[in-house]
C-alpha atoms as a printed R data frame, in Angstrom:
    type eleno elety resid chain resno       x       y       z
1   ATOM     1    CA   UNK     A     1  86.515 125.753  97.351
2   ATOM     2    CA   UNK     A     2  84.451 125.166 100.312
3   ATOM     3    CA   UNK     A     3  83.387 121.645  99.496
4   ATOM     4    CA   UNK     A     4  86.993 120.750  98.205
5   ATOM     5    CA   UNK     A     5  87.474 121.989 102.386
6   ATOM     6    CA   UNK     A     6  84.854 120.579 103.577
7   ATOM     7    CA   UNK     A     7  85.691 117.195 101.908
8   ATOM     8    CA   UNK     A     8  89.050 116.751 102.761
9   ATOM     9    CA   UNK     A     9  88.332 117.943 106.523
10  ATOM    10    CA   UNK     A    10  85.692 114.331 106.336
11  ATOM    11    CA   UNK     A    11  88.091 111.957 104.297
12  ATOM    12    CA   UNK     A    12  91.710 112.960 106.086
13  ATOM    13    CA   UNK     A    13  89.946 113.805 109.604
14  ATOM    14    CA   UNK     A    14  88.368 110.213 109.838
15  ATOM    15    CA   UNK     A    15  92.177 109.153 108.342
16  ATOM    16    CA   UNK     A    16  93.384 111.016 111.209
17  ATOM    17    CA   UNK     A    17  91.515 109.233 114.177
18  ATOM    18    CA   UNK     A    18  94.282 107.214 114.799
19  ATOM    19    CA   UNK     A    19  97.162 110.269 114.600
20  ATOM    20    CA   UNK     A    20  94.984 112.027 117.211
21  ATOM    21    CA   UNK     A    21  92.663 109.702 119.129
22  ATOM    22    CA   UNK     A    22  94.138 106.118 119.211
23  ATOM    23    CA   UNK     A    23  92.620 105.274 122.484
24  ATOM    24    CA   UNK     A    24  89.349 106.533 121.489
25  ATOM    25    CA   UNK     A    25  89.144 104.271 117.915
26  ATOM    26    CA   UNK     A    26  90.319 101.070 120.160
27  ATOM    27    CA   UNK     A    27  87.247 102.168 122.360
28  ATOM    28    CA   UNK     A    28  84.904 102.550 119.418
29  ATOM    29    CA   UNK     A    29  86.242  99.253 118.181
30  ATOM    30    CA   UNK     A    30  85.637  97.670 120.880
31  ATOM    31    CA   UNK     A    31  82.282  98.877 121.495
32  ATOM    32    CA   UNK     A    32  80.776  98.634 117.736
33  ATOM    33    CA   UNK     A    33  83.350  95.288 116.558
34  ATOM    34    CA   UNK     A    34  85.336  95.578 113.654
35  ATOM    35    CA   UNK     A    35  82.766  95.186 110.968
36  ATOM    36    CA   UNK     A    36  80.764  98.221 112.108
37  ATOM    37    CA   UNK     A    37  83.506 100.104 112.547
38  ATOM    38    CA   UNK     A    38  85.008  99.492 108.904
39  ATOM    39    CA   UNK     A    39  81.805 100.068 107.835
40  ATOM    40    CA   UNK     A    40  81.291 103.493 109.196
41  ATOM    41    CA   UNK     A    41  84.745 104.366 108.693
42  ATOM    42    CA   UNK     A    42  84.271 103.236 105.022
43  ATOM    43    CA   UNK     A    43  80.773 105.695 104.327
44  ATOM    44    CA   UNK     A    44  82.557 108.650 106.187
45  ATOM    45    CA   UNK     A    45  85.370 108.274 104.189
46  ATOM    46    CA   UNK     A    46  83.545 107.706 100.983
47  ATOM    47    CA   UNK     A    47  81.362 110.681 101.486
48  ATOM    48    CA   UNK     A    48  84.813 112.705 102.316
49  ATOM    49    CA   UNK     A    49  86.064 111.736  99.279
50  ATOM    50    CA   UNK     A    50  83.286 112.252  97.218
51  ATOM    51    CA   UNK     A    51  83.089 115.774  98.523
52  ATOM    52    CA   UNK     A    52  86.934 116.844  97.644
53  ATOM    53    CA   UNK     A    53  86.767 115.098  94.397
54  ATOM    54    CA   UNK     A    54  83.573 117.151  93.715
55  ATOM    55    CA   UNK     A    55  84.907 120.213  95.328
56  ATOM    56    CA   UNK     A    56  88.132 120.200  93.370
57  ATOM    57    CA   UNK     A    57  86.414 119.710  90.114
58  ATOM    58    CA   UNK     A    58  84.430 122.789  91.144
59  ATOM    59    CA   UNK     A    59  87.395 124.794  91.967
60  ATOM    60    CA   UNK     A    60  89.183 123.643  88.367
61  ATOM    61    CA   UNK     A    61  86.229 126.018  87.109
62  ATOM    62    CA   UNK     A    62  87.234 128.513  88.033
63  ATOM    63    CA   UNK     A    63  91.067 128.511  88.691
64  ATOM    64    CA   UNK     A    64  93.457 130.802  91.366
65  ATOM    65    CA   UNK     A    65  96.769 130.876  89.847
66  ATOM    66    CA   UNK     A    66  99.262 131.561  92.797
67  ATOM    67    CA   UNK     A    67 102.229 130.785  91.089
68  ATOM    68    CA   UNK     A    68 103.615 128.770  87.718
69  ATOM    69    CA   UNK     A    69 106.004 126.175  88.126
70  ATOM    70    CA   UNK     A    70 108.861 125.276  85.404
71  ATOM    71    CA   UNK     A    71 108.512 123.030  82.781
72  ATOM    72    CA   UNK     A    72 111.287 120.914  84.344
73  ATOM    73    CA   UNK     A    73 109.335 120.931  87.863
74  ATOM    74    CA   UNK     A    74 106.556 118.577  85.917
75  ATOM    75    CA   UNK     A    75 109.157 116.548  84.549
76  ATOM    76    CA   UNK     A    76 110.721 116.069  88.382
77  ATOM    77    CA   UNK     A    77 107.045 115.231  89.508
78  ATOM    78    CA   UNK     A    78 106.554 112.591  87.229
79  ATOM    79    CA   UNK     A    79 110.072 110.991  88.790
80  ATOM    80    CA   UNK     A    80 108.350 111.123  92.171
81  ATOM    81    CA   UNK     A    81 105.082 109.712  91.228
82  ATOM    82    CA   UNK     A    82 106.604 106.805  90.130
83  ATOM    83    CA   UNK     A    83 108.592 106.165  92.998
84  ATOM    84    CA   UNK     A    84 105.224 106.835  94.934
85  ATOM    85    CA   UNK     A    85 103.814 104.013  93.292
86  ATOM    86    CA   UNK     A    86 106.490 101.736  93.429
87  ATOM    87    CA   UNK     A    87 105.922 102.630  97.368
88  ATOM    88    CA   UNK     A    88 101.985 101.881  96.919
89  ATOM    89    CA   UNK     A    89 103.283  98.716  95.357
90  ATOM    90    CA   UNK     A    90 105.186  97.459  98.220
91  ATOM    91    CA   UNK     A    91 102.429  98.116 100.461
92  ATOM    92    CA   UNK     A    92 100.831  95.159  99.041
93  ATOM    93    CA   UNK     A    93 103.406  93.007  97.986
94  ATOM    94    CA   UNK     A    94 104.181  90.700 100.974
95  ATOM    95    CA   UNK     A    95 107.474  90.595 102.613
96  ATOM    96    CA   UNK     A    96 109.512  93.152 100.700
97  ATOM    97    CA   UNK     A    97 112.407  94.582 101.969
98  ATOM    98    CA   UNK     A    98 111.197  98.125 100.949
99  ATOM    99    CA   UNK     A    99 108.467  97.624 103.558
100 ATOM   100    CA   UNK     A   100 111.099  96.247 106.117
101 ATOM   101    CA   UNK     A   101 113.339  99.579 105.658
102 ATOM   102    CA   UNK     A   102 110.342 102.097 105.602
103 ATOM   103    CA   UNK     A   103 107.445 100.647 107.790
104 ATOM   104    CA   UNK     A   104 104.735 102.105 106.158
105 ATOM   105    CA   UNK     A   105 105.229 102.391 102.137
106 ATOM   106    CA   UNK     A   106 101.891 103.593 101.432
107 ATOM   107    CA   UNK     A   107 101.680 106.506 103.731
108 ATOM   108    CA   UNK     A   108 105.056 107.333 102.255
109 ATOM   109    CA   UNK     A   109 104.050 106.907  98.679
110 ATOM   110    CA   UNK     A   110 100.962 109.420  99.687
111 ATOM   111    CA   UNK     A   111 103.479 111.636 100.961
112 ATOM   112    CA   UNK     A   112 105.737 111.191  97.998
113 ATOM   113    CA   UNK     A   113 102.624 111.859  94.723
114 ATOM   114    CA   UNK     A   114 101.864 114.762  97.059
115 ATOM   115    CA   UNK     A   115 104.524 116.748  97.138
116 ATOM   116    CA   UNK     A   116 104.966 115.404  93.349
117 ATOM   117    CA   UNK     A   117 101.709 117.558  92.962
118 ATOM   118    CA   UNK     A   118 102.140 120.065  94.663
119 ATOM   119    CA   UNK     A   119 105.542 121.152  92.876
120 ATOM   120    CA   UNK     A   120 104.054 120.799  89.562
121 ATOM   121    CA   UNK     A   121 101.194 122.759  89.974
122 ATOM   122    CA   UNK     A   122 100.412 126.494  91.375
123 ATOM   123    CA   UNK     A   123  96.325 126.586  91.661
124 ATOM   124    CA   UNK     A   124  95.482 127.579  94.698
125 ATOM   125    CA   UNK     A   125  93.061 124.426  94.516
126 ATOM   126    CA   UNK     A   126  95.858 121.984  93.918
127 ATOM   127    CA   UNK     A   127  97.684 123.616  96.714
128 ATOM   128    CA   UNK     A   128  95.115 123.148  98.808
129 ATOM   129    CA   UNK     A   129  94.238 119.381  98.228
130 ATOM   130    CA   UNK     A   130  97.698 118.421  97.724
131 ATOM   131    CA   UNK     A   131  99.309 120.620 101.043
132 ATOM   132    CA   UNK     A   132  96.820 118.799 102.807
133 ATOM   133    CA   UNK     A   133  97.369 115.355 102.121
134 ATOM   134    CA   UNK     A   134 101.446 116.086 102.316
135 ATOM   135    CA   UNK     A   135 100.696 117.450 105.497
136 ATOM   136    CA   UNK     A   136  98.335 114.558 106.436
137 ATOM   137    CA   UNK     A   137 101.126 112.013 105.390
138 ATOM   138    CA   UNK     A   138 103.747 113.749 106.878
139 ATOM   139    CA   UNK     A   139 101.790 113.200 110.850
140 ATOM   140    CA   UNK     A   140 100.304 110.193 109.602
141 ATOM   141    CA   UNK     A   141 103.599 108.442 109.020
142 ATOM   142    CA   UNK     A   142 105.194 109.571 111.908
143 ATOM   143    CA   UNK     A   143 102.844 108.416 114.258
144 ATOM   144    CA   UNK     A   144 103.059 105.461 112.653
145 ATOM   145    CA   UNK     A   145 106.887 105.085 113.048
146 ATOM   146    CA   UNK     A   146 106.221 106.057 116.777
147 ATOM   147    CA   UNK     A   147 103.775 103.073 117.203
148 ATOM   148    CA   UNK     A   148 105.799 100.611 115.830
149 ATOM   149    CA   UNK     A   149 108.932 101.753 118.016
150 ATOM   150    CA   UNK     A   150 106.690 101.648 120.977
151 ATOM   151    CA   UNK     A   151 105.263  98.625 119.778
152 ATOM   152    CA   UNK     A   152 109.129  96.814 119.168
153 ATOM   153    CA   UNK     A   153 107.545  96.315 115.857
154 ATOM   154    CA   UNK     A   154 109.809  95.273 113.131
155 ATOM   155    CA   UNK     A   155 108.700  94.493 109.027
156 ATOM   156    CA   UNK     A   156 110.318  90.801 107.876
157 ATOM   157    CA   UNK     A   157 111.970  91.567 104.867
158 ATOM   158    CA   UNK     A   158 111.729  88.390 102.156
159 ATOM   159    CA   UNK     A   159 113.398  87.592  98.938
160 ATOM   160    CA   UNK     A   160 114.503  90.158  96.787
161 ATOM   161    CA   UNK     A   161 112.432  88.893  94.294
162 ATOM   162    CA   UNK     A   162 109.219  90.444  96.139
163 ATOM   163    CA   UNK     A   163 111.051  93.490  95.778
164 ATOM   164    CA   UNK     A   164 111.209  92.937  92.036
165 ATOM   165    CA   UNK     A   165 107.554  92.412  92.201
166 ATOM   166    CA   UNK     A   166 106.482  95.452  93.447
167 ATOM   167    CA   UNK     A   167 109.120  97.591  91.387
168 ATOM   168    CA   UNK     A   168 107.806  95.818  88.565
169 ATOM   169    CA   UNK     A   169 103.527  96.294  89.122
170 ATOM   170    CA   UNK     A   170 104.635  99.608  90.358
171 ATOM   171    CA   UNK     A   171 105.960 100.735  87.533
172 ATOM   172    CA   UNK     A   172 102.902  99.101  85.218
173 ATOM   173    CA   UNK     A   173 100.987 100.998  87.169
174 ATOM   174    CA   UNK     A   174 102.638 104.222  87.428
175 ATOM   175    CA   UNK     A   175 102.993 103.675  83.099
176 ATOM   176    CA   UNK     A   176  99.429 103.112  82.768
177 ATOM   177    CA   UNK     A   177  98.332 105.749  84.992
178 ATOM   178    CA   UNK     A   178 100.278 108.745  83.579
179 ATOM   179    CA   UNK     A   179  99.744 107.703  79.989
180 ATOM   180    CA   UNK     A   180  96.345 106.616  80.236
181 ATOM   181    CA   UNK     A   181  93.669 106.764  83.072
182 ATOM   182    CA   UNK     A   182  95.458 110.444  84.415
183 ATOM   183    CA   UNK     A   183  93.743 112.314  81.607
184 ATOM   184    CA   UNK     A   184  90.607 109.812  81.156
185 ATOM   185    CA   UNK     A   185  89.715 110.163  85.016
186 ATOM   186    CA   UNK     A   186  91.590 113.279  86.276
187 ATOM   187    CA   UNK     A   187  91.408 115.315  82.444
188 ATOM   188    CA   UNK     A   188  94.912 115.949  82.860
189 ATOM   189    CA   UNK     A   189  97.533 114.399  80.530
190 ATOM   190    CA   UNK     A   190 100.876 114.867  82.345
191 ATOM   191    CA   UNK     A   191 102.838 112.833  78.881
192 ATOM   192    CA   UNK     A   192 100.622 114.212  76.307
């Protein structure tokens, strides 16, 4: 469990930077330019993420069950995971109106597959990695919406065909995740 810690302390803490030390990453951007900065952001955050994945796996061994959720509860999470990726979707898609009515659609579909997770399952490992990245979203997202209202910052919504778009991708890839790549990356078939 302590590398599953450890890890997501590295990935969400350099995620963070921005939550809790704005002025300090403008500094650092400054100072280093953008390249070097994405680049060391990138290896911390690769290294984080290496670590949770690999400390998660390690805690699967050997599993805390804290409580069991319903049947239905899975069933319910699968619902939200798919409107999490329809969110992830939007991030990308240019222009939607999704983006123009929530600012940020990918901290929000974070937000959204965690809590999806953490419903669904009762190991005190998946309440670990999952409470943390709902309660990384949940500051993330609002210091987002606080910058852009500072900032006067408003999201152009386009035609509602982008918004078609990234229903559309995100549900191919919400369909192709839970049937498929969940249980060949993760070893977890949520459909089967």
């Amino acid at each position: 469990m302590s590398y599953l810690i450890l890890g997501l302390v590295v990935f969400l803490g350099t995620h963070s930077v921005r939550i809790v030390a704005d002025d300090w990453r403008s500094a650092q951007l400054a100072r280093l330019g953008e390249g070097a900065w994405k680049g060391l952001f990138s290896v911390v955050s690769i290294a984080g993420f290496v670590l949770l994945v690999w400390g998660f796996g390690q805690a699967r061994l050997d599993p805390v069950v804290v409580w069991t959720p319903p049947r239905w509860l899975a069933h319910f999470a699968g619902l939200l995971t798919l409107v999490a990726f329809v969110l992830l979707a939007a991030a990308y898609v240019p222009g939607t109106r999704i983006k123009a009515a929530v600012g940020h659609p990918m901290i929000l579909g974070v937000k959204t597959w965690a809590l999806a997770h953490l419903i669904a399952n009762g190991r005190l490992a998946d309440i670990v990695l999952f409470g943390a990245f709902l309660g990384w979203a949940i500051a993330d997202y609002a210091s987002s919406r606080r910058r852009d209202r500072i900032a006067d910052r408003t999201y152009a919504a386009g035609s509602p065909v982008r918004d078609v778009a990234a229903v559309l991708i995100g549900v191919a890839a919400w369909a192709a995740f839970a049937f498929w790549l969940h249980g060949a990356l993760i070893g977890v078939r949520p459909y089967g």
